[in-house]
C-alpha positions in Angstrom: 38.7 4.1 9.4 34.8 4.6 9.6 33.9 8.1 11.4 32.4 8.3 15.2 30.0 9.7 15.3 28.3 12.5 17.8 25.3 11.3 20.1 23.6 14.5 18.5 23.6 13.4 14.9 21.9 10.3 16.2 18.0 10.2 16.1 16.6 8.0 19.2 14.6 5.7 16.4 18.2 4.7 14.9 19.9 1.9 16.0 23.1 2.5 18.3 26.7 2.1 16.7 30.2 1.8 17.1 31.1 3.1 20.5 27.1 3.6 21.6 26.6 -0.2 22.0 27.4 -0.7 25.2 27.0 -4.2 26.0 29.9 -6.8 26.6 29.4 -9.1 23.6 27.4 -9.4 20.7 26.6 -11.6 17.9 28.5 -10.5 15.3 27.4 -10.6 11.2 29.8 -9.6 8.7 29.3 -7.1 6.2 28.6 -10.1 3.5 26.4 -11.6 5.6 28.1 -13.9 7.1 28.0 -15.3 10.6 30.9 -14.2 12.6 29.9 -15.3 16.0 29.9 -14.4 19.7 32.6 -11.9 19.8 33.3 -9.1 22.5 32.4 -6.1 22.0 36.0 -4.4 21.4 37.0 -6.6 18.7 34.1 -6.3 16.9 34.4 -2.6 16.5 37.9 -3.3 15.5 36.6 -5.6 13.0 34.5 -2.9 12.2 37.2 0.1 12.0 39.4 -2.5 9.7 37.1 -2.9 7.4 36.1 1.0 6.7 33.1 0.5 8.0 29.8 0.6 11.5 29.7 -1.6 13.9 25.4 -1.3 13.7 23.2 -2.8 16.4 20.1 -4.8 14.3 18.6 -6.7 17.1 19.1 -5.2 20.4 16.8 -7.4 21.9 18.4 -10.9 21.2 21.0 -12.3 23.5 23.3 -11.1 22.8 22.5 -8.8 20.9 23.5 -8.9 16.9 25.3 -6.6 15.5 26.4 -6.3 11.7 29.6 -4.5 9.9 28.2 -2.4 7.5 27.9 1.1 5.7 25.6 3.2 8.3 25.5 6.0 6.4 24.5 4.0 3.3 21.6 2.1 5.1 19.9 4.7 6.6 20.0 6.7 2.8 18.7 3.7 1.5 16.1 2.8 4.4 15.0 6.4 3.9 14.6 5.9 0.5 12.7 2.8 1.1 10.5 4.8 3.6 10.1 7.9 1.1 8.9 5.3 -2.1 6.5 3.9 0.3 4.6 7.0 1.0 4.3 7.9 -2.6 2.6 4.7 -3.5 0.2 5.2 -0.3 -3.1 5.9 -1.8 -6.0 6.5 0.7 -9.3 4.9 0.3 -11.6 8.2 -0.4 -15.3 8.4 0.7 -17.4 9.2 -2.8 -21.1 9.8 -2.5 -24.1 8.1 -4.7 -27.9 9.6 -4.3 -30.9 8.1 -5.3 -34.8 9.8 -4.6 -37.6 7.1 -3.2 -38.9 7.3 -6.3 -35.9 6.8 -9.0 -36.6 5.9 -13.1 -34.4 3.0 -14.3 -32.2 5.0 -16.5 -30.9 7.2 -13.4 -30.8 4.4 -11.4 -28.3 2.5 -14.1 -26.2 5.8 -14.4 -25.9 6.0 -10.3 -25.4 2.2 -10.3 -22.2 2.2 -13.2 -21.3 5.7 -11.8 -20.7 3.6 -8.1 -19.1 0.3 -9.5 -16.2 3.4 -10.9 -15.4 4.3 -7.5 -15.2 0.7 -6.3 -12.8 -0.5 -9.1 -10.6 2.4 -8.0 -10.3 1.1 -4.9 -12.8 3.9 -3.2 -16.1 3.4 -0.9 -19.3 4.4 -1.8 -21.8 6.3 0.5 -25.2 5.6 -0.8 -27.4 8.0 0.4 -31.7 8.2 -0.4 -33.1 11.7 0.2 -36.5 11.8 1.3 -39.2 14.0 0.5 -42.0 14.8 2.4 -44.1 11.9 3.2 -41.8 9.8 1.1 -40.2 9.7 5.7 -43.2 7.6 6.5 -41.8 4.7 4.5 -38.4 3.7 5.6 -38.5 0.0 4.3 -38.7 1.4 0.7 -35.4 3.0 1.2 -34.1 -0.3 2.8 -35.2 -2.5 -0.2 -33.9 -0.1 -2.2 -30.3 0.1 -0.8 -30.2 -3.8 -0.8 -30.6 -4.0 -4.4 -27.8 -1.8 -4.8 -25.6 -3.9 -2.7 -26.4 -6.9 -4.5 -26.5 -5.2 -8.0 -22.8 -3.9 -7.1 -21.9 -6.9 -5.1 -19.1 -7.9 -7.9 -17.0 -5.0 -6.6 -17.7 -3.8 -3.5 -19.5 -5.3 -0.1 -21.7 -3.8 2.5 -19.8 -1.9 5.4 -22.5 -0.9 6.8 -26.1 -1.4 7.1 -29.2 1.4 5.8 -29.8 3.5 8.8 -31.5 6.8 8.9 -29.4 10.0 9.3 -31.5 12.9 9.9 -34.0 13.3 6.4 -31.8 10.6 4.6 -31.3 7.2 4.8 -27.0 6.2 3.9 -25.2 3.2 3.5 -21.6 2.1 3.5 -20.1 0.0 0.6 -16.6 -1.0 1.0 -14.2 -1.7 -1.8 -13.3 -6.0 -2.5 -10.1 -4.4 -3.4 -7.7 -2.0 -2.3 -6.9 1.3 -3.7 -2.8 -0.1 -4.2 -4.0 -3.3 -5.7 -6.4 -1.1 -8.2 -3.6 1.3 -9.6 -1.7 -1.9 -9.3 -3.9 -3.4 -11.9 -4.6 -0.5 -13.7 -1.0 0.1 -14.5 -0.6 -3.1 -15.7 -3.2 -2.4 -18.1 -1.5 0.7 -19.4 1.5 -1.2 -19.7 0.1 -3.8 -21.6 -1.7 -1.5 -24.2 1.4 0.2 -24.4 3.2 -2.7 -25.5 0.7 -4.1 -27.6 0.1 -0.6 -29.4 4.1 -0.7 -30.1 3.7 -3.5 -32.1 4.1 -2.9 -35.8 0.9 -3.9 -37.6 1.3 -6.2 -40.7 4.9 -6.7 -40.4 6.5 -8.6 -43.1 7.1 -12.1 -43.0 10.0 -14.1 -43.9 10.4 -14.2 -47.2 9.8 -18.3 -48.2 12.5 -20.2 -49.4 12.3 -20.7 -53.0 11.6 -24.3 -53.7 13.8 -27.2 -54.9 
């Protein structure tokens, strides 16, 4: 017979169970899955208690309400389980930071450029920032054109999240990822997987022998 349990060993997120459904009738789903039906509530904790098992309120809302015969102490290890996998493969979009000068040579402006399209395959955003010098203030619109050619140049993997716009001596702008940071170790994984396999392979295996002929 499955175990009452206390009020106190009850969080208020859970669902109610057994004895804490208090409601008339519910709509009852076996512990197969199966549709049972409209059934008071007595007889289908006994239904319950016969089979070993919770009488577990899914959708308190519904009406009746549906209930479902089933191993309480098993879904909530499971849904916490669920809940704990979850968090590890949350990955949070991190804020990396690109600077150019006003007055940039090519070869930097490459090594910034390829150094930016990294962070955005990873799934990160990119803060480009210009620092001005001296006079170099006078002459906003150079820092504009020079942040939209970044956007477009980096445009395969990442878009603009928000526009140039002067923050104290420096001029920033926001470039969001096309992908997210899941979908990028997603993909990146696969990648290692497929090496992995391929690197497995033994190189120059033998072939069958051919049959000698007739």
């Amino acid at each position: 017979m499955a175990k009452r349990r206390s009020i106190e060993e009850h969080r208020i997120s859970d669902p109610r169970t057994n004895d804490r459904i208090r409601v008339p009738e519910v709509r009852l789903v076996g512990p197969g899955g199966e549709q049972v039906g409209v059934v008071r509530i007595e007889e289908a904790i006994r239904l319950a208690q016969e089979a070993d098992l919770d009488l577990v309120e899914v959708a308190p809302n519904s009406k009746p309400p549906v209930a479902k015969i089933m191993d309480f102490g098993k879904f909530k290890y499971e849904t916490a389980q669920k809940a704990k996998e979850a968090k590890r493969n949350q990955t949070n979009t991190i804020l990396k930071e690109v600077r150019f000068r006003l007055k940039i040579d090519k070869h930097d402006y490459e090594t910034k450029r390829k150094r930016a399209e990294g962070f955005l395959k990873q799934g990160d955003k990119v803060k480009a920032m210009i620092l001005f010098r001296g006079r170099e203030q006078s002459r906003p619109e150079q820092g504009v054109r020079l942040l939209q050619r970044f956007a477009e140049d980096v445009a395969e993997f990442g878009s603009v999240e928000s526009t140039p716009m002067i923050d104290g001596r420096n001029m920033v702008m926001v470039i969001g990822p096309l992908r997210t940071k899941a979908e990028a170790k997603a993909e990146s994984d696969a990648r290692k997987t497929a090496a992995k396999s391929s690197s497995s392979a033994e190189p120059g295996a033998e072939q069958p022998a051919e049959s000698p002929a007739e």
